[in-house]
N, C-alpha and C positions, 0 to 999 in steps of 0.2 A: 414351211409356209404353205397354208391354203391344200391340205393334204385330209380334209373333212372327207371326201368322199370316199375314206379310209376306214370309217371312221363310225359305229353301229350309231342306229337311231334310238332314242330314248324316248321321245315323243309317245305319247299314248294313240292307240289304235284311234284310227279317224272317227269320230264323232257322225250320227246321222247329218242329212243335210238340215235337218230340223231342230238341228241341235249347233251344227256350225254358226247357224246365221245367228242366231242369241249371243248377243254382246256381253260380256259378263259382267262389269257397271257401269257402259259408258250409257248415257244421254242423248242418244242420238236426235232427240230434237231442239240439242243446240246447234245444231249444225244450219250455217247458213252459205249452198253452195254458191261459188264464184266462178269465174274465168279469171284466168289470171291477163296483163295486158302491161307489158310492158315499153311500151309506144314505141315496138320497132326497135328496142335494144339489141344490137350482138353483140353486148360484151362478155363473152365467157368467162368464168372463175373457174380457174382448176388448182385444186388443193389435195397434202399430203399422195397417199400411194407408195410404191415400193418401184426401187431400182437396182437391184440384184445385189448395193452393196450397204443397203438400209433404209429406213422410215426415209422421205420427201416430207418437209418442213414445208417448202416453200408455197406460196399461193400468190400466183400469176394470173392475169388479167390479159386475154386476146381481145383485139376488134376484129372479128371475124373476116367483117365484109370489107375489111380498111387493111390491109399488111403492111402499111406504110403509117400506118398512126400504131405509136409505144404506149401503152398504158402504164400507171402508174403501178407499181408493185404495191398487193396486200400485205397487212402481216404474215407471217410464219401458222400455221397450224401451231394450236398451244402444246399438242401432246403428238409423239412419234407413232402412228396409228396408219394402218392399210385395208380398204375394206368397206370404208363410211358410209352410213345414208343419209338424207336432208332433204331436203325444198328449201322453196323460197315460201315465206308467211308475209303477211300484209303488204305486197308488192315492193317491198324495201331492205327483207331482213332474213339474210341468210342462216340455214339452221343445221348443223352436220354433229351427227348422231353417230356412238358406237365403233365399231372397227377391231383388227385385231394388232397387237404389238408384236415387236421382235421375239418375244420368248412365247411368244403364241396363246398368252394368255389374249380375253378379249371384255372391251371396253363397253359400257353402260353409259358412259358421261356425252353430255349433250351440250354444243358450245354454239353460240348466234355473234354474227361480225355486226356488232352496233355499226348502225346505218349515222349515227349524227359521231362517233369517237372513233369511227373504222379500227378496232379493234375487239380482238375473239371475248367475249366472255360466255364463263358456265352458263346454265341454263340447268334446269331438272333435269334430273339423269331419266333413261327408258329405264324399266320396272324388270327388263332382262337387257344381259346384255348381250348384245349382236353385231355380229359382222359378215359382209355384204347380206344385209339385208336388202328391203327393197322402199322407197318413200313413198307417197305424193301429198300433196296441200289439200285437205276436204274445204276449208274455207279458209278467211282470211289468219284464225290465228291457231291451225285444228290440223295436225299431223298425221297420216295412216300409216305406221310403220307394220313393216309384214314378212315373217319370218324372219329368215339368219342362219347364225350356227355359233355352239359354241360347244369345247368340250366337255362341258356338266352335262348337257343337253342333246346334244347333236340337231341334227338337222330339225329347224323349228315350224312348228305349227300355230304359234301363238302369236299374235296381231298387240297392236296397242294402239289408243288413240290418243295423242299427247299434243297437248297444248303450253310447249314450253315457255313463253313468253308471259305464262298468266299462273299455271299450278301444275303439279304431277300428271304423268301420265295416266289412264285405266285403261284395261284390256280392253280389247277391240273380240271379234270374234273369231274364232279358230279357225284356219286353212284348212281343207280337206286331209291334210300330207303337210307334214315336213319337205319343207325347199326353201333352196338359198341360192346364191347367184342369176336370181330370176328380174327380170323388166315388171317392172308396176306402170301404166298407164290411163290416165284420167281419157278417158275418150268425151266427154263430153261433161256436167254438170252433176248428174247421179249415178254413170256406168263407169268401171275401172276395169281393168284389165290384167289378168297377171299370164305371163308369157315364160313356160320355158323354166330353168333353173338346175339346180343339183339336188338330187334327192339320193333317201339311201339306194334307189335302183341304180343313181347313175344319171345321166342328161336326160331332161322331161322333154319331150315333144305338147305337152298339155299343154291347155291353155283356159284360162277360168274366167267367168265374170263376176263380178258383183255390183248387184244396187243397190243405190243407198239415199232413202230420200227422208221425210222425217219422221215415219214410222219405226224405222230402222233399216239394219241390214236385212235384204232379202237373201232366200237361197241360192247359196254360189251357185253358178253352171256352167257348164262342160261349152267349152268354145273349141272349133275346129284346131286339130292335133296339127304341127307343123308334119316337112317333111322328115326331119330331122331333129332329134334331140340335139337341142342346145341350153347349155351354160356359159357364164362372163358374156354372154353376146352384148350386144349396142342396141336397142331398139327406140323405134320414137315414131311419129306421125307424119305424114304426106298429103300433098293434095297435088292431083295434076291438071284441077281444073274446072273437072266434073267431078270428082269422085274424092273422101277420104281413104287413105290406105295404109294400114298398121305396116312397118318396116324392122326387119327384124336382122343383122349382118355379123359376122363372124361369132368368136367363141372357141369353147375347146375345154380340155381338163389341165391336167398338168403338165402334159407334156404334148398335147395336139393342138391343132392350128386349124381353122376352116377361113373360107374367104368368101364360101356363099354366101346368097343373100334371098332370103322369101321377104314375098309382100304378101297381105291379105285386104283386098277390096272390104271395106263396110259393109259394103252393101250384099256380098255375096258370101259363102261359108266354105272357102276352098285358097288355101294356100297355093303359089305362084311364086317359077323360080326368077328371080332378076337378078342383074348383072354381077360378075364377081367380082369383089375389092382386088385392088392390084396386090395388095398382098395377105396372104392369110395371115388371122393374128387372132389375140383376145385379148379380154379386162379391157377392153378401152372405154373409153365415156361416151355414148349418144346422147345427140342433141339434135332437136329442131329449130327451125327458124321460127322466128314466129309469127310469119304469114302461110309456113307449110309449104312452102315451095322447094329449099333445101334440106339433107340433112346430112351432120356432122359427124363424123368418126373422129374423138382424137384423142391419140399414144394409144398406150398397150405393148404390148411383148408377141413376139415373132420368131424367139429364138436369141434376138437383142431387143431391148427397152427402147421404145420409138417415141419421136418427138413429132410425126408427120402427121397432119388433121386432113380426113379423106371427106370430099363432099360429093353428094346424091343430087342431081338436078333431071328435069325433068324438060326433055327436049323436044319442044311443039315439032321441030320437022321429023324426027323421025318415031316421035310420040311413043319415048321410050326412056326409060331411066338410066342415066348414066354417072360412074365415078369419074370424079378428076381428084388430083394431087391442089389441096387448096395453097394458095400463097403463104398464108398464116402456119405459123409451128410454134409447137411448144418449146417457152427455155430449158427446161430439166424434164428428159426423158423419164418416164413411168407406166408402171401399171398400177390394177386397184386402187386408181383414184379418183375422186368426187367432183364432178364438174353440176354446174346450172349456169343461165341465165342470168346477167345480174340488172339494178337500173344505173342509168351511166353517171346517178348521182354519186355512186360508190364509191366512183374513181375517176380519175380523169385521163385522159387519149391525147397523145398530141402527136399531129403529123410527123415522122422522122424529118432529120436532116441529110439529104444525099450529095 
């Protein structure tokens, strides 16, 4: 499992930047961008991943901010898969892309949990297939998937822009490099972010932007280098107040562990070390809040398969970010698996009995 970085590249020598930013047929002025707003939901969905003794089916439902309300269980992941990427499309409608199987072949097929049948069905498959790629939502019904790995290919350079819910995907535009196990972050309406990953060198300290507004893609650019190369990390968005701040925590390869954590102010071009996770780990799933005040670490592998969800708050007295151990945990330990944000029409919460 997950032994790519083993593994030669195939990908063709990187394209000028003049040449990356050219979509190869998408449209780019169908694109109508959003913000997503999910009126203050924590309900997490976390589905499929791997637990040292097979594919994780299951897909569970946290109230983050509540440990004492049970959510209702989702279906099952249709297919035994480690690895996935997704969004959420039309503020309703979960979509989980690609991954790899037990015999290490890797998945193309694309599945959406209907919002009114709460059950997984097919959708358009990606045009390649990928596992840990990287997602996010360009608009209500407009997917960016980016990069991966698979072994026809190796470490990928190729993008897609997929609109599963309406027709096939088309390429998007090329990555400068092949990378996979990297953070994709929507920073705002037209800039995105890609953070970090696996590449044939090994863990990327890079960091890249892209614009994207309805002329097209603009030329990718070189954003400040972490301090450290990382892969599997957690990354996601902050605010303490004043400031936005990109959040970036563990990671590792096959057999390493980190616990650090860098943040990088918006506004400035310099990485910043903050507080270490109580315990070094990777593959787990980040997550923000969506006011940006917290953010979530939860499961991954440590050595053993963890069911613990570590939270990031930001503390006016001593105006400094700290981890705690959150009340909430996962029922089935994992790594490599797909978490987001859901609406709490998807499922229902009810307070425990004690």
């Amino acid at each position: 499992m997950k032994t790519a970085q083993l593994v030669s590249v195939v990908n063709k020598d990187a394209h000028s930047q003049a040449e990356v930013c050219k979509a190869k047929d998408v449209n780019v002025n169908t694109f109508i961008f959003f913000v997503l707003n999910l009126s203050g939901s924590m309900k997490l969905m976390i589905t499929n991943g791997w637990n040292g003794e097979g594919e994780v089916f299951d897909t569970e439902v946290i109230e983050l901010e509540n440990s004492n309300k049970i959510c209702d269980p989702l279906p099952d992941y249709p297919i035994g898969v480690d690895g996935t990427n997704g969004a959420l499309l039309d503020g309703k409608t979960p979509i989980v892309c690609g991954g790899e199987f037990r015999d290490s072949s890797v998945s193309e097929r694309c599945f959406k949990l209907d919002p009114e049948s709460r059950n997984w069905d097919e959708v358009a498959s990606m045009k390649v297939a990928r596992e840990e790629a990287a997602t996010i939502a360009l608009d209500s019904e407009s997917l960016w998937i980016t990069g991966g790995f698979n072994d026809n290919d190796g470490y990928l350079a190729t993008t897609e822009v997929a609109k599963p819910l309406v027709s096939a995907p088309v390429f998007g535009p090329d990555l400068p490099y092949g990378v996979s196990n990297h953070c994709l972050l929507k920073l705002n309406s037209s800039k995105i972010m890609l953070i970090g990953g696996t590449t044939i060198s090994g863990p990327s300290n890079r960091t890249l932007f892209a614009d994207i507004s309805a002329d097209g893609f603009a030329p990718f650019s070189e954003g400040p280098s972490m301090e450290r190369g990382r892969d599997f990390s957690a990354c996601g968005l902050l605010s303490d107040g004043s400031s936005r701040q990109v959040v970036v925590v563990a990671g590792g390869g096959a057999d390493t562990f980190t616990a650090s954590t860098e943040l990088l102010d918006l506004g400035s071009s310099r990485w910043i070390a903050g507080p270490d996770l109580p315990k070094a780990l990777k593959s787990a799933v980040g997550i923000s809040s969506q006011d940006g005040k917290s953010f979530f670490v939860v499961g991954g592998y440590t050595g053993s398969y963890l069911t613990d969800i570590y939270r990031l708050d930001y503390s006016p007295n001593t105006e400094d970010w700290q981890w705690v151990l959150a009340d909430s945990e996962l029922a089935v330990a994992r790594e490599w698996h797909f978490g987001m944000l859901i609406p709490d029409s998807l499922t229902n919460c009810t307070e425990s009995k004690k």
